[in-house]
C-alpha positions as CSV (number, residue, x, y, z in Angstrom):
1,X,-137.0,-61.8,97.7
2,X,-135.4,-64.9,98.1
3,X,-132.8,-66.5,95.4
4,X,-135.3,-69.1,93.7
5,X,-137.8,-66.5,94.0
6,X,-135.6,-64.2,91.8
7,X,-134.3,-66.9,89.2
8,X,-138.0,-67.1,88.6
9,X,-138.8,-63.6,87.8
10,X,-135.9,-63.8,85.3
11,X,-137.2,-66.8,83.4
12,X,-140.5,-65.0,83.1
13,X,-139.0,-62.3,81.2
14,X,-138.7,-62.6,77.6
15,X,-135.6,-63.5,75.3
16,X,-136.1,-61.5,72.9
17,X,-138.0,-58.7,72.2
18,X,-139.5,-57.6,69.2
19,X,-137.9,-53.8,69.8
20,X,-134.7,-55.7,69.8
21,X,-134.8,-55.7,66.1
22,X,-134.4,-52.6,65.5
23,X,-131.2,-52.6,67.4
24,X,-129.9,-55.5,64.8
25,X,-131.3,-53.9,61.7
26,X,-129.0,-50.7,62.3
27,X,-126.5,-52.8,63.2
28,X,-126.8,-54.9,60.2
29,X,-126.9,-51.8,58.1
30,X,-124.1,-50.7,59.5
31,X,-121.8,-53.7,58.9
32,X,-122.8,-53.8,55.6
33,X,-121.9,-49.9,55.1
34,X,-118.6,-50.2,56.0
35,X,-117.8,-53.7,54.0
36,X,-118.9,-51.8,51.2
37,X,-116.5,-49.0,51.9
38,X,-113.7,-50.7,52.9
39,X,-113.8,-52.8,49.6
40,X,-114.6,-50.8,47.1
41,X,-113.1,-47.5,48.5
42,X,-109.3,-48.2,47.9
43,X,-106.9,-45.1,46.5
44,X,-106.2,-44.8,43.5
45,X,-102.6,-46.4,42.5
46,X,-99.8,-43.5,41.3
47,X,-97.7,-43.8,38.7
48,X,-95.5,-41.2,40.6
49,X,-94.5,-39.9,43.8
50,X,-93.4,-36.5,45.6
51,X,-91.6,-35.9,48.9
52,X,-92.9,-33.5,51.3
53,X,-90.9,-31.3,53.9
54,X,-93.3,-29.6,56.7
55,X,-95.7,-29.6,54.1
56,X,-93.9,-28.0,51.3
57,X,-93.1,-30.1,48.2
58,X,-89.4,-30.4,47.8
59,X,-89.1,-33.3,45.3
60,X,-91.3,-35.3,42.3
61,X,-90.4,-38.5,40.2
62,X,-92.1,-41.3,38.6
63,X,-92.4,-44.7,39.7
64,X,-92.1,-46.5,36.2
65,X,-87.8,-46.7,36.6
66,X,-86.0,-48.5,39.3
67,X,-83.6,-45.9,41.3
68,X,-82.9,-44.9,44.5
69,X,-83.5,-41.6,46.0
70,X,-82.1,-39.8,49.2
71,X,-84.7,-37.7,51.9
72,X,-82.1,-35.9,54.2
73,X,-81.8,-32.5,56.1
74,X,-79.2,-30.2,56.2
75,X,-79.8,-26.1,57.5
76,X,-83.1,-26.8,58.6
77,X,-84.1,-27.5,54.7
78,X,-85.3,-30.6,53.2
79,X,-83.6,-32.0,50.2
80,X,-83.9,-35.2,47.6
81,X,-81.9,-36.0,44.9
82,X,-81.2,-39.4,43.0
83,X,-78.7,-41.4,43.5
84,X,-77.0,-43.2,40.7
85,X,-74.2,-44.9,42.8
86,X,-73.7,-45.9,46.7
87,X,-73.0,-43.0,49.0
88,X,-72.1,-43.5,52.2
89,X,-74.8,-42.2,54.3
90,X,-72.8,-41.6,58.0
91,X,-72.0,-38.2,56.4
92,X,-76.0,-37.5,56.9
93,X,-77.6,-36.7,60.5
94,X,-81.1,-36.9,59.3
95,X,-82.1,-38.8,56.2
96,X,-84.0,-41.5,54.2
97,X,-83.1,-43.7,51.3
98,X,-86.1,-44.2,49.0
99,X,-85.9,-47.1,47.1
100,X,-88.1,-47.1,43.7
101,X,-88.3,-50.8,42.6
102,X,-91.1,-52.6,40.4
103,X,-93.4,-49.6,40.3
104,X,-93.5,-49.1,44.3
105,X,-91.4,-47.3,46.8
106,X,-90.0,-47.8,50.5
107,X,-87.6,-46.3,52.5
108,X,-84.8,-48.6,53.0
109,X,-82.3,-46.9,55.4
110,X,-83.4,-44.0,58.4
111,X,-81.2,-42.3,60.9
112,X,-84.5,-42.1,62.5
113,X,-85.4,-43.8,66.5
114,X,-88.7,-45.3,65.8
115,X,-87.9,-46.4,61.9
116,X,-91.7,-46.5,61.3
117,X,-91.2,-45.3,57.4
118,X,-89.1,-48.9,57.1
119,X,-91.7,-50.1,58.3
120,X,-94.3,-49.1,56.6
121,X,-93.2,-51.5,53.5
122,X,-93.4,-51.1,49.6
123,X,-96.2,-48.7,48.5
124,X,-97.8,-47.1,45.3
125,X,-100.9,-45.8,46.6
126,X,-102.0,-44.2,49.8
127,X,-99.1,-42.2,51.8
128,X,-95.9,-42.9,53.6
129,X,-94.7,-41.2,56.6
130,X,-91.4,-40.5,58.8
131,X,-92.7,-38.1,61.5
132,X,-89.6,-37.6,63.2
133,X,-88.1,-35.9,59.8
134,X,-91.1,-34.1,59.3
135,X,-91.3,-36.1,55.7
136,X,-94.3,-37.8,54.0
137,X,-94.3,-39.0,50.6
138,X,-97.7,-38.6,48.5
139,X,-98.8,-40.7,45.5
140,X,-99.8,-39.2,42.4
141,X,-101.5,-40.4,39.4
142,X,-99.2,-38.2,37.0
143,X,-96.8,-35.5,37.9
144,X,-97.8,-32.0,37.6
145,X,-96.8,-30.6,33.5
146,X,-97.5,-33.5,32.0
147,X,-99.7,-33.8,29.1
């Protein structure tokens, strides 16, 4: 078969078949699915926070006052505590500085390589992670006790 013998055979052939809508109806369906979700599946915004260490609670506050918090290790333990002035932070191998600001939080400061918590910008809803301090912080609606 010879080249303008070939072109011929594919102008023959149809465009468009009518089996070929099937494949866009799922696909269709599908787009439509996942708009849906993405829009109207956000979480749920916290009104507080708590600070997780290998997957063991270690610290819980609201969001509705302004403060700063530090993450940092020391013994192979995770601690947080508040900060209510400026601390100088080279004393620290492995830490985080929450900042709590208009009803959101993000981590300011790590000692951390890959600074992806910075990163990761002012949140109130949804999670925020440094991996290389084994520390997440988790959004919650209220904290656990209260009425």
């Amino acid at each position: 078969m010879n080249r303008t013998e070939k072109l011929k055979e594919i102008k023959k052939q149809k465009y468009f078949r009518i089996e070929d809508l099937f494949v866009y109806a799922v696909l269709l369906v599908l787009i439509a699915a996942f708009t849906v979700y993405a829009v109207y599946n956000r979480p749920e915004k916290g009104n507080a926070f708590e600070v997780y260490y290998k997957n063991s609670k270690i610290f819980a506050a609201t969001l509705s006052e302004d403060a700063e918090f530090l993450f940092y290790i020391s013994g192979g333990k995770g601690y947080c505590k508040r900060l209510y002035y400026s601390e100088d932070l080279t004393k620290y191998e492995d830490y985080n500085l929450l900042e709590v600001s208009e009803g959101k939080i993000s981590v300011q400061k790590s000692d951390c390589a890959t600074k992806q918590c910075i990163f990761m910008g002012e949140r109130n809803s949804g999670r925020i992670d440094c991996r290389a301090h084994y520390m997440y912080i988790k959004f919650v609606g209220v904290l656990e006790g209260d009425a």
